[in-house]
C-alpha positions as CSV (number, residue, x, y, z in Angstrom):
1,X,4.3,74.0,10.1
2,X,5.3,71.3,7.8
3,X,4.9,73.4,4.6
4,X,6.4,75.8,6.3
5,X,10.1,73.9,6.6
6,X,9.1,72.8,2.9
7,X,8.8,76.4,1.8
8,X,12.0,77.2,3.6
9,X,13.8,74.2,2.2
10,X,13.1,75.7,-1.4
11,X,13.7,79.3,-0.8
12,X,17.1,77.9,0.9
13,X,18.2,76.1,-2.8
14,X,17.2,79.0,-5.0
15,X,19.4,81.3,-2.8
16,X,22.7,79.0,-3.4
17,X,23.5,80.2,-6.4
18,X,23.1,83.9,-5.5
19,X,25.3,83.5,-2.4
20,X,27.7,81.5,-4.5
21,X,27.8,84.0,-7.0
22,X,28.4,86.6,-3.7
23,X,31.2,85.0,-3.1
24,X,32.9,85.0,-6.6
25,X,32.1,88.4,-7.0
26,X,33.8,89.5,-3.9
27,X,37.8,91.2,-3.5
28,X,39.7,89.1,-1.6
29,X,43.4,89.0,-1.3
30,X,43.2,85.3,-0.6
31,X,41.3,83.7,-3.4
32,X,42.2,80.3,-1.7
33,X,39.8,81.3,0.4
34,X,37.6,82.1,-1.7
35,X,37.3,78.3,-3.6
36,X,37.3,77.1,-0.3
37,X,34.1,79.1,0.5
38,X,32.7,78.8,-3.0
39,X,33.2,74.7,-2.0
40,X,31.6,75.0,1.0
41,X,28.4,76.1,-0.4
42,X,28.2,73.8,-3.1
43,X,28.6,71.0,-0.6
44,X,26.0,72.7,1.5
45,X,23.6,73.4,-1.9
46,X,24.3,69.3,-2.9
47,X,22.8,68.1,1.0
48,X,20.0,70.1,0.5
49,X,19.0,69.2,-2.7
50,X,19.1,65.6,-1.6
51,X,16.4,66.0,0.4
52,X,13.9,66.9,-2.6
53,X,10.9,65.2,-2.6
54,X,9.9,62.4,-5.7
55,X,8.5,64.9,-7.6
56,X,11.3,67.2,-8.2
57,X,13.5,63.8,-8.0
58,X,15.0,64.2,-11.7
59,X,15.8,67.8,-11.6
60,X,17.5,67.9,-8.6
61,X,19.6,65.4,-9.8
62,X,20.5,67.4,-12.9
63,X,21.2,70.5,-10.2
64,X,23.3,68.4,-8.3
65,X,25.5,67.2,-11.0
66,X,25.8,70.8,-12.0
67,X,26.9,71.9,-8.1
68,X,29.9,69.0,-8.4
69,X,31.1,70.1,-11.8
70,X,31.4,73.7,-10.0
71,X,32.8,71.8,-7.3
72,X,35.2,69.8,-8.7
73,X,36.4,72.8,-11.2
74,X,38.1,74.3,-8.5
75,X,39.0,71.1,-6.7
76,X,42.9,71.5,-8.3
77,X,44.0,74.6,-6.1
78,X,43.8,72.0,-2.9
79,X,45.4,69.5,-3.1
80,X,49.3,71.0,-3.3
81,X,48.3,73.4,-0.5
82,X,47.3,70.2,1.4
83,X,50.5,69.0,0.9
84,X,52.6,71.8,1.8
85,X,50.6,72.7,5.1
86,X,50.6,68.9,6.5
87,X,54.4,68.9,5.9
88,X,54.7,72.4,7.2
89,X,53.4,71.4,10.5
90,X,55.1,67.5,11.0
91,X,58.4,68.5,9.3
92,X,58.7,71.8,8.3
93,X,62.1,71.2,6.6
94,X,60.7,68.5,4.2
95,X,57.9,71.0,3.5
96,X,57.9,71.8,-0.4
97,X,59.1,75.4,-0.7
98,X,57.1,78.3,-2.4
99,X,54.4,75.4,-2.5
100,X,51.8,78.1,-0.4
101,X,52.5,80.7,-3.0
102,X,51.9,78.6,-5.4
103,X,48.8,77.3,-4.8
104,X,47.4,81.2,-4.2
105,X,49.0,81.8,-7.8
106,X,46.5,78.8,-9.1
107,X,43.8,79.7,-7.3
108,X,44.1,83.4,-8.4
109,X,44.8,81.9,-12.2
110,X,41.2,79.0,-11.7
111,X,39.2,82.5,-10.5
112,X,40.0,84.2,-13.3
113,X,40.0,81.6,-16.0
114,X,36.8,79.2,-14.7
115,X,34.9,82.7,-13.3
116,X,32.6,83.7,-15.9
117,X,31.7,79.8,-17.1
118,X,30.8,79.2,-13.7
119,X,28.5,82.2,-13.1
120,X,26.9,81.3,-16.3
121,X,26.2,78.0,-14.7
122,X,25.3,79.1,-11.4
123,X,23.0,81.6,-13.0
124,X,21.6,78.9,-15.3
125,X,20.5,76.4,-12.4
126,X,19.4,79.3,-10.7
127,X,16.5,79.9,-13.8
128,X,15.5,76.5,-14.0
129,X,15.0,76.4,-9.6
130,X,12.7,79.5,-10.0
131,X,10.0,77.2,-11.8
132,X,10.2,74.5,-9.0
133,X,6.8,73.7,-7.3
134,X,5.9,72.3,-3.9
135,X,2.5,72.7,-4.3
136,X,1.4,69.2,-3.5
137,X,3.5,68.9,-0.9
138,X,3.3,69.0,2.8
139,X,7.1,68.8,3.9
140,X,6.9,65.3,5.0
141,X,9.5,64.3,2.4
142,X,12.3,66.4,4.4
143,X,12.3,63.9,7.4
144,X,11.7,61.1,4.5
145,X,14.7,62.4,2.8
146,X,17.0,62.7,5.9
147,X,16.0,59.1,7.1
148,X,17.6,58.2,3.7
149,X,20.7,60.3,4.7
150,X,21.0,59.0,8.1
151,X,20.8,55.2,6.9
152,X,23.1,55.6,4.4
153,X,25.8,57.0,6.4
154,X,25.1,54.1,9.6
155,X,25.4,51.5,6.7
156,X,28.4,52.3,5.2
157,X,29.8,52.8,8.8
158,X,29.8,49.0,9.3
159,X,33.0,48.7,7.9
160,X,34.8,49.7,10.9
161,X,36.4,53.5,10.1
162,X,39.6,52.1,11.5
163,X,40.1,49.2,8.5
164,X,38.1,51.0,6.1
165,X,40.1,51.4,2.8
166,X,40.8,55.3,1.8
167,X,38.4,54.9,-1.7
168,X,35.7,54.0,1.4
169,X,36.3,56.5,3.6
170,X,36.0,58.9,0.6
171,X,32.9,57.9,-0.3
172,X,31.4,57.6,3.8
173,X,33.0,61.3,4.0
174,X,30.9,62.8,1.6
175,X,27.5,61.1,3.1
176,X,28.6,62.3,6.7
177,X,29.0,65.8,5.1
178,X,25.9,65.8,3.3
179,X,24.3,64.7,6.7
180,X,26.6,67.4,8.7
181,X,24.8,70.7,6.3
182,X,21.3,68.7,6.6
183,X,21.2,68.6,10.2
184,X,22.4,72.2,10.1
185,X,19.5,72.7,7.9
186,X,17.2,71.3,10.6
187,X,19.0,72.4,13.7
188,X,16.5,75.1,15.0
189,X,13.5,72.5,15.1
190,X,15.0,70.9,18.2
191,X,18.5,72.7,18.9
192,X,18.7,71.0,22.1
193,X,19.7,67.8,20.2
194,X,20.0,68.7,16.4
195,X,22.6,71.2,17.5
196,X,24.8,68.5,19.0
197,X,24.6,66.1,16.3
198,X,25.1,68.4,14.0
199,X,28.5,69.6,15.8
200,X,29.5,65.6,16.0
201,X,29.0,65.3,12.3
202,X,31.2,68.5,11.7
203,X,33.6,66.7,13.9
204,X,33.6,63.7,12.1
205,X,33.8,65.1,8.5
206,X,37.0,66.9,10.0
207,X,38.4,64.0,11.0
208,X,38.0,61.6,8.2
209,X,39.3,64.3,6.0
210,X,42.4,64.3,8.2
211,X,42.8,61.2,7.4
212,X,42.1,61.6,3.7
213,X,44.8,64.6,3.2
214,X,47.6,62.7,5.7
215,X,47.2,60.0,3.2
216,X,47.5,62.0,0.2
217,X,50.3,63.0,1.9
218,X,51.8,59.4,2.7
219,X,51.8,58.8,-1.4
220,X,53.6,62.3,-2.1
221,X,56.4,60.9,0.4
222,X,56.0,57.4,-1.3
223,X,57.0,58.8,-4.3
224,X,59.9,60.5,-3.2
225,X,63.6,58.5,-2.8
226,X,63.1,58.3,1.4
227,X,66.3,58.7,3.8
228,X,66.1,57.2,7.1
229,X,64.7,60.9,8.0
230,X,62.0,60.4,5.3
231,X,61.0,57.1,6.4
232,X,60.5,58.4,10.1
233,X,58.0,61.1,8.9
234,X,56.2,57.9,7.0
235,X,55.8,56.5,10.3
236,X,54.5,59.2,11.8
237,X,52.2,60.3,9.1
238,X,50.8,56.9,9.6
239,X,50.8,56.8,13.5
240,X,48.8,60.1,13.6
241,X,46.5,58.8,10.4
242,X,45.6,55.8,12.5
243,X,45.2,57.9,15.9
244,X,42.7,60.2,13.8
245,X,40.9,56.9,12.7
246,X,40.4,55.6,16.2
247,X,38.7,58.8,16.9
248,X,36.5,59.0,14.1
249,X,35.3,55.2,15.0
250,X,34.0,56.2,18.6
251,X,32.4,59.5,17.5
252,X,31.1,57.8,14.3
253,X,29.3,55.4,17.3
254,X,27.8,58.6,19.1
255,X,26.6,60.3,16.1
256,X,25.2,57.2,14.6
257,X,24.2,55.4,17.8
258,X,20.1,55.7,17.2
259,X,18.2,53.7,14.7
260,X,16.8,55.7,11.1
261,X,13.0,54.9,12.1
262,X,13.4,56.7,15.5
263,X,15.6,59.2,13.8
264,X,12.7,59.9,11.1
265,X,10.1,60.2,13.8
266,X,11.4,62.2,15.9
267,X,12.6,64.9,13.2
268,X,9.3,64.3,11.8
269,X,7.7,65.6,15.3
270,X,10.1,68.1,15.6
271,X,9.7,69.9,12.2
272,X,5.7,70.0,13.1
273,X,6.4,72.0,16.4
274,X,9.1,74.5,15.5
275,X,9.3,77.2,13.0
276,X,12.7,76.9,10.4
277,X,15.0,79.5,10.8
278,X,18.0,80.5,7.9
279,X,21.1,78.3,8.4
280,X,24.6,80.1,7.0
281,X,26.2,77.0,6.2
282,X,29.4,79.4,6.4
């Protein structure tokens, strides 16, 4: 059964690029939507491919690195949407006008002018996947891997999520989202559990990112001349950022309460009773 979840693990990374390129390729009058998909997947493709075993160690890597760059190309389309939509819903009036157009305008302008370097890329990775082996493995490096995941996300939670500086929290969000598609990834081995956890870590990379736009926010305000008006949203921005932190904090405790080792084993266990089954990661 364990080669099993280890074939399914690399048919799932060799599809990425195909679904990625599905998503490019398909008419949409909301290209926003679009990037925000095409992100998705990337994110999703980057988890998975952290749980490649030693031997494919180095060219996962490279694959990773070439999922960010994709990533981070159309990265520039959020942020002023962010802005505009946070401010839209805590003072519409302050909101920056035009700003929703405008951001469809530069996502429709990063489709069209990033498009055909990206499918080269995507289809590029997707060759050099196709001559990826596991034939020497027996799919105990998935647990391995996600033991890894799990740790890593528990660790850099010991900085309470409340204090934790917003560099920090960048850096904790994207482990708890690699760790959100991986138990996605591993859900149907014990959906009574995985299923829950993976909903918590949903949660929490919803939340932190909360926190993460309202502060993004916070400096566009900061960099305006405030009025007394201005300095009540300020306030509020930051009453609501620290209300969102409190929250991730206690479900950062759920999600995280159980040690890696018992986490590991029980996966481990898991994996070898249940067959895999394909994961969206829509």
């Amino acid at each position: 059964m364990m080669r099993r979840w280890s074939r399914h693990w690399l048919r799932s990374c060799r599809e990425m690029p195909g679904r990625a390129l599905a998503v490019l390729d398909r008419h949409d009058d909301d290209p926003g939507r679009q990037i925000h998909e095409f992100r998705r997947l990337m994110k999703a493709w980057r988890a998975l491919l952290k749980l490649a075993p030693i031997g494919l160690a180095e060219e996962g890597k490279a694959i990773r690195a070439c999922a960010g760059r994709l990533r981070r190309g159309f990265g520039g389309a959020r942020d002023s949407a962010v802005i505009a939509k946070v401010l839209g819903k805590l003072c519409p009036d302050r909101a920056p006008k035009g700003d929703a157009e405008a951001a469809m305008a530069a996502a429709a302008v990063l489709m069209r002018d990033q498009g055909d370097a990206v499918r080269t890329e995507l289809q590029r990775s997707s060759a050099a996947m196709a001559g990826w082996s596991l034939a020497d493995e027996t799919g105990e490096f998935l647990a391995q891997a996600f033991r890894r995941s799990y740790r890593r996300a528990r660790r850099q939670a010991r900085e309470n999520p409340r204090c934790m500086s917003v560099e920090h929290l960048h850096d904790w969000r994207t482990t708890v989202v690699d760790l959100s598609y991986q138990l996605s990834f591993f859900a149907w081995a014990c959906p009574a559990r995985l299923r829950r956890q993976a909903g918590m870590a949903e949660r929490l990379r919803s939340g932190v990112g909360k926190v993460i736009d309202l502060d993004m926010v916070r400096t566009h305000l900061a960099e305006e001349a405030l009025t007394s008006g201005g300095k009540r949203l300020a306030h509020e921005i930051e009453r609501k950022e620290a209300r969102k932190r409190r929250r991730a904090a206690k479900l950062a405790d759920r999600l995280l309460a159980r040690r890696p080792r018992r986490e590991h084993a029980d996966l481990a266990m898991a994996l070898a009773r249940h067959p895999p089954r394909r994961v969206s990661f829509a």
